[in-house]
N, C-alpha and C positions, 0 to 999 in steps of 0.2 A: 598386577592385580588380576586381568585375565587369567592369566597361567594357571595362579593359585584356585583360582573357584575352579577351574578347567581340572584340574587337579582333584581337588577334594572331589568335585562329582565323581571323577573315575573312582575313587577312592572308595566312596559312597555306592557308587553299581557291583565294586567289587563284593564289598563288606552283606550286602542286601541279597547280594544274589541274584540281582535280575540278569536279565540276559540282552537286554536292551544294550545297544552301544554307546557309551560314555561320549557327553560330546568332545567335539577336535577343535586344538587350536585351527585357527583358517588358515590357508596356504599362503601363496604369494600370487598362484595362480587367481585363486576365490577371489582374493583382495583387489585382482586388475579386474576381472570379468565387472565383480561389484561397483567399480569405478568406471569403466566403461558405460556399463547404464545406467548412473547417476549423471556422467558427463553426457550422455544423448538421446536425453532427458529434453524436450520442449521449453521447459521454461528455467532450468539455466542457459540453455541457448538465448531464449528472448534474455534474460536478464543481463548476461554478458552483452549484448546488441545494445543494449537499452545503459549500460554502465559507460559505451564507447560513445554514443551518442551524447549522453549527458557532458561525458567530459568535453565534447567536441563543442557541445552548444553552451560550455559554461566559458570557452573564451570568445563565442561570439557575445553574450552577453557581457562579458569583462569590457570588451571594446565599444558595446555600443553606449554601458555608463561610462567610461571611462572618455571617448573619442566622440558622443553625442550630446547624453541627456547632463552632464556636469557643465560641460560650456555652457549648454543653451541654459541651466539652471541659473550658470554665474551669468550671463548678457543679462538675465531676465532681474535677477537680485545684486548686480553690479560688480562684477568679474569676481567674484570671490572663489578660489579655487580651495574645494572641499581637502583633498589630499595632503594642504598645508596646515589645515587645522589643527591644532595639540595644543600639550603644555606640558611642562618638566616639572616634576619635583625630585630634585636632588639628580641620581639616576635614571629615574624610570621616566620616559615618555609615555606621555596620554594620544594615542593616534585619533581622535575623534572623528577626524576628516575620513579615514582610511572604514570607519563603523559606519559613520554615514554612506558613503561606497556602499560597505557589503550591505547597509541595509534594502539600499535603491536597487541594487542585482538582487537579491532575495525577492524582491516586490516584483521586479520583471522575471523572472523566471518562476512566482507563484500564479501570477499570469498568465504567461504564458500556459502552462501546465493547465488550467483552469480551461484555457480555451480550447486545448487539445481533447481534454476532457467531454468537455461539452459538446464538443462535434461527434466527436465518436458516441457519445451515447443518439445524439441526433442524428446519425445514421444506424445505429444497430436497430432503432428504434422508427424507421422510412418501413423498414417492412412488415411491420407488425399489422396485421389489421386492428383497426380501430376495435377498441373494447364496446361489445353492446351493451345498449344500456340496462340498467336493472330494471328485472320482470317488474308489476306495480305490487304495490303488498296490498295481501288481502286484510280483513281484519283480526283483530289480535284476537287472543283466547279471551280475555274479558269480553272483547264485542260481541263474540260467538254467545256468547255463558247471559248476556244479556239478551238477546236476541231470543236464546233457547224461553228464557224465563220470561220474555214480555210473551210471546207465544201461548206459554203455559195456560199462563196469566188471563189471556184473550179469552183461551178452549173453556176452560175451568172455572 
């Protein structure tokens, strides 16, 4: 599809007469330079950092519902172990147990994430000077407009 439009405009500068040059397909050379600064780029760097992190801290959280808060939930409601929870119809298993899981990990890493959140705004926000308070207002164009006319009013 390139090609062709890349095409027809040469075609197009030919036939018109300009003297402008017809655009070029891109090299191989173009295409690395181009990728090179998309790749060294700030915030694909943070976001690759931030994809390895996440995955890192998505099996710390795996272990700590899975290896913490499911026991202490089943001692608390009577050993009942979430993971065993289902039921079959016919072929298909219902993992209920296994939904409950991902929902309790989704609520600890919304969490989490919340509180990262919040800190960081509660530090970007340590240096700020305090916003002043607003000037007092004076009064409005009616007040003026009355003021003018009980005046008048007085002289007259």
């Amino acid at each position: 599809m390139r090609k062709q439009s890349v095409k027809r405009a040469a075609t197009c500068y030919r036939l018109c007469g300009r003297r402008e040059q017809a655009p070029r397909e891109p090299s191989g050379d173009d295409m690395i330079q181009e990728f090179k600064t998309f790749i060294s780029r700030g915030n694909v760097l943070d976001l690759a950092v931030g994809i390895i992190i996440g995955a890192a801290f998505t099996a710390i959280v795996t272990s700590l519902v899975d290896d913490l808060v499911n026991p202490l939930i089943g001692m608390i409601i009577g050993g009942i172990d979430f993971s065993a929870w289902g039921f079959s119809i016919g072929e298909a298993k219902f993992a209920i147990g296994n939904f409950i899981n991902a929902v309790i990990k989704f609520l600890i890493i919304a969490w989490v994430v919340f509180l990262i959140v919040k800190a960081v705004n509660k530090m970007t926000g340590m240096g700020k000077k305090p916003e002043a308070p607003p000037a007092p207002k004076g009064p409005t164009a009616e007040e003026l407009l009355a003021e003018i006319r009980d005046a008048l009013k007085a002289r007259g």
